[in-house]
N, C-alpha and C positions, 0 to 999 in steps of 0.2 A: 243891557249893561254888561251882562258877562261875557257877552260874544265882544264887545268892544274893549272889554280890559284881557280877553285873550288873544287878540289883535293885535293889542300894544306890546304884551308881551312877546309874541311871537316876531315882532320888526325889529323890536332890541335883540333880541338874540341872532337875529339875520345881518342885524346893522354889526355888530358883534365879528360876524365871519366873514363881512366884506373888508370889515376894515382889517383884519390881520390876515387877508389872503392879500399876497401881491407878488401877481407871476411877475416873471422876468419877461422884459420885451424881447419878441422873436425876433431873431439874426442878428443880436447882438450880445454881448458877454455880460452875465451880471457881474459888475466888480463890486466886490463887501464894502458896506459901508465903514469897515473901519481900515481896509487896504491904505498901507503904506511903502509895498516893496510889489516891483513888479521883472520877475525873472524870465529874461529871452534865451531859451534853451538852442542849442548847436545846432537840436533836429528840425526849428524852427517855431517851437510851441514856444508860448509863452500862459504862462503864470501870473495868477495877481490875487497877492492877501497880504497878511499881516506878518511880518518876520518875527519868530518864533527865536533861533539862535544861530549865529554864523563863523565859521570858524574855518580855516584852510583848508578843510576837506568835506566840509559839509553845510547842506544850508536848509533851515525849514521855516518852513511857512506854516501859518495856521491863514485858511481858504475855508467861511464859513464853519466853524466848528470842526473843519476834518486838517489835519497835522498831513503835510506833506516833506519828505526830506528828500534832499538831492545829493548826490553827488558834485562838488565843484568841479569836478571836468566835464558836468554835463552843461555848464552855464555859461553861455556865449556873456551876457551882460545882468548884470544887475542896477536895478535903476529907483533908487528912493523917492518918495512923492515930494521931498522939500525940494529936489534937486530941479523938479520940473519947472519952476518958478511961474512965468505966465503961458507957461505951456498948460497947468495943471487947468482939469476942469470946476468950473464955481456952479456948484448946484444950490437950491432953496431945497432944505430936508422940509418936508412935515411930519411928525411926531403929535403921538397922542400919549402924554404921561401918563396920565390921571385915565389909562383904558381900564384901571382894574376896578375904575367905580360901579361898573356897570353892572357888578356882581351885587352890589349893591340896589342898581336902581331894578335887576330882575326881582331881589328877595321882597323892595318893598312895593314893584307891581303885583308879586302875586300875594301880599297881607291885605293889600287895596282890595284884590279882587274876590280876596276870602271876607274880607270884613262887607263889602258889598254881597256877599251871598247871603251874608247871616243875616244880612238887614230885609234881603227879599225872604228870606223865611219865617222870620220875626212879624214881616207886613200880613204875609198868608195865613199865619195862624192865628194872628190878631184877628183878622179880616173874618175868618171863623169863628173865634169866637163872637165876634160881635153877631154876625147871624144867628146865631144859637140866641144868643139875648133878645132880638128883636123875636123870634119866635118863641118868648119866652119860657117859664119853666121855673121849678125849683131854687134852680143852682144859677140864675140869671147874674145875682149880684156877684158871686164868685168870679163867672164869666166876663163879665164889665171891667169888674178890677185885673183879671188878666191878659184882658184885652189890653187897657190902658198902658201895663207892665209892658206889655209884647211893645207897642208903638215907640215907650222910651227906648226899651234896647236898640230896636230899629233905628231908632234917629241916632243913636250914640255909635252902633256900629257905624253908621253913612257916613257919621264924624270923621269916626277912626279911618274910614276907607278912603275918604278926601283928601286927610291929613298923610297919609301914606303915597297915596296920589304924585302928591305935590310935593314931595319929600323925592318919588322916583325920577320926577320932571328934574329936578334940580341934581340931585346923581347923574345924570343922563346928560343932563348941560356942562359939567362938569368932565363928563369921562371923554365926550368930542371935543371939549375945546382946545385944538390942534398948537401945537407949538409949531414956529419960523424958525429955522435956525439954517446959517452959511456954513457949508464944506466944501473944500477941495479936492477932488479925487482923481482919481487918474481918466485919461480920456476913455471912452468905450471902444473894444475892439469889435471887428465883424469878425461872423465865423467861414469857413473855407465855403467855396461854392456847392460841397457837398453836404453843406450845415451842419459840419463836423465839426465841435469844438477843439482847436490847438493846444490841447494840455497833455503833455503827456511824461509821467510819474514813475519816480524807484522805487521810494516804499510808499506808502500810504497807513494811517488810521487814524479811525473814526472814533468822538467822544459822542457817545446816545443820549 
């Protein structure tokens, strides 16, 4: 039993870092999923995030959490995501809201897996004393009634351990159940033949 509730524990936490790792597909640009502004620079790079502020001499963008600003005589074109009308791309997002459950369904698989220990330890000592009583002795009746003591706790922790169980099952159902949702985004760029990204920056910085 406890090798199989550290099992379950140890898939939730994997299931856990599969689902918030997601590389970007190779050879092509990851554009943010909340890009709305996409800047074709003179030298031939181009840019794609969210416009930040623009004004006749300057333009920034926020590209994944990092703030990029431009100079306007470095920008051949600027090009808004409304602008692209049925040019823009329609993707299905999937989304997990409810992924902070799972912090949940970790705390009540490992109450499950403690309340199942206690009850394998409760059976063991029960299980001893009752030997001792069949080999009897003195203290047999003492033995008997703490034997019977040990079996309730036992059965009431196996409760508690079921009841947490099934409580993690339902957090866990809860933290994968994916949301559908429609965006538009910009089309995907390829990178140069030397799989060199075309970005290329005045100032930059980064929020940690």
């Amino acid at each position: 039993m406890r090798r199989q509730i550290t099992v379950i524990i140890t898939t939730l936490l994997f299931s856990t870092l599969v689902i918030q790792s997601c590389p970007p597909t190779a050879g092509a640009e990851t554009v943010p999923h909340d890009a709305d502004t996409r800047l074709h620079l003179l030298d031939g790079a181009i840019v794609t995030g969210r416009l930040v502020e623009r004004s006749d001499d300057l333009i920034i963008i926020n590209v994944n959490d990092e703030i990029f600003t431009f100079d306007a005589a470095q920008v051949d074109q600027l090009v808004a995501l409304e602008s692209l009308g049925e040019n823009a791309e329609f993707v299905t997002m999937r989304e997990f809201p409810y992924i902070s459950f799972l912090g949940g369904t970790a705390a009540l698989g490992l109450l499950a897996w403690i309340q199942f220990s206690n009850a394998s330890d409760d059976d063991s000592e029960a299980q001893s004393s009752e030997e001792l009583v069949l080999a009897g002795g003195a203290q047999s009746g003492l033995l008997a009634g703490r034997a019977a003591e040990l079996r309730k706790d036992a059965d009431r922790a196996r409760l508690y351990g079921w009841s947490s169980a099934l409580l993690a099952v339902g957090t866990l159902g809860v933290a994968l159940k994916p949301h559908y949702s429609q965006r538009r985004i910009f089309p995907q760029l390829s990178f140069d033949d030397q799989g060199d990204a075309t970005v290329s920056l005045a100032y930059h910085q980064r929020f940690f």
